[in-house]
C-alpha positions in Angstrom: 33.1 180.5 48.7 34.4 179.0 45.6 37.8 178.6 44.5 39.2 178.7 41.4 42.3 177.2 39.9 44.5 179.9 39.3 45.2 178.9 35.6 41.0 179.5 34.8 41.8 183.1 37.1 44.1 183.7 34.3 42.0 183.4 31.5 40.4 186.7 31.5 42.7 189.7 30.1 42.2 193.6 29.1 44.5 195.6 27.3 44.8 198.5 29.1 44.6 201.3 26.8 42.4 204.0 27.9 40.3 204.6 30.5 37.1 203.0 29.3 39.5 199.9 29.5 40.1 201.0 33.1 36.2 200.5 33.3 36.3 197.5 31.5 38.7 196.1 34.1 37.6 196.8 37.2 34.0 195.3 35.4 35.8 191.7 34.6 37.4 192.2 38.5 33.6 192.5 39.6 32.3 189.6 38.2 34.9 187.2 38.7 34.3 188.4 42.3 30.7 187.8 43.0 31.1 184.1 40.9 33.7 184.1 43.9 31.3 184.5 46.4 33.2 187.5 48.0 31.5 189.5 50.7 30.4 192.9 49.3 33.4 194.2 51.8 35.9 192.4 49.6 34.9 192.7 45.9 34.5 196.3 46.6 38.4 196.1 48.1 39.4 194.0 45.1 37.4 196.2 42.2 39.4 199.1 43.9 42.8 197.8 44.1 42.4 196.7 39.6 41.0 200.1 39.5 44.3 201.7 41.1 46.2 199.3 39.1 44.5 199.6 35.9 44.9 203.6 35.8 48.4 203.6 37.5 49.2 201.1 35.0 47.7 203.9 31.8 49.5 206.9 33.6 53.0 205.1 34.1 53.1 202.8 32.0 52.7 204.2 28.9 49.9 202.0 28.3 49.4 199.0 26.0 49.7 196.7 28.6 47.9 193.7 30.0 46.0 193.6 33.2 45.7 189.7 34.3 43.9 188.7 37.5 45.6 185.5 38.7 44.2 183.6 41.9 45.2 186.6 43.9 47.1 188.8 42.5 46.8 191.1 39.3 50.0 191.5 36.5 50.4 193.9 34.4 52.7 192.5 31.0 53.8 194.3 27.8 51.7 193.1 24.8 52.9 192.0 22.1 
């Protein structure tokens, strides 16, 4: 498996808007875990858990926020 530093994790961000952004995330989440080399088991655990986050983060909070995976965990910050 490769690892990554957490500050090149942290690069990728998506405003979290609607819900295609929702789709857009939990896309991003994919790919950084297959260039991971997860199991199928795990990026299918870790595309879920964005994709709970993602819309949780659209229905409560208000939206316009930023959905950062960092080595292993995912933030959600206010823009702007």
């Amino acid at each position: 498996m490769r690892e990554y530093p957490a500050d090149e994790a942290s690069r990728e961000e998506v405003e979290i808007r609607s819900s295609g952004d929702v789709v857009k995330a939990r896309q991003t989440v994919r790919v950084l875990a297959q260039q991971a080399g997860l199991s199928l088991v795990n990026q299918t655990k870790l595309v879920t858990a964005a994709s709970e986050l993602g819309r949780n983060t659209l229905i409560y909070g208000g939206a316009a926020r930023r959905a950062r995976p960092s080595s292993a965990t995912w933030r959600a910050s206010a823009s702007g």
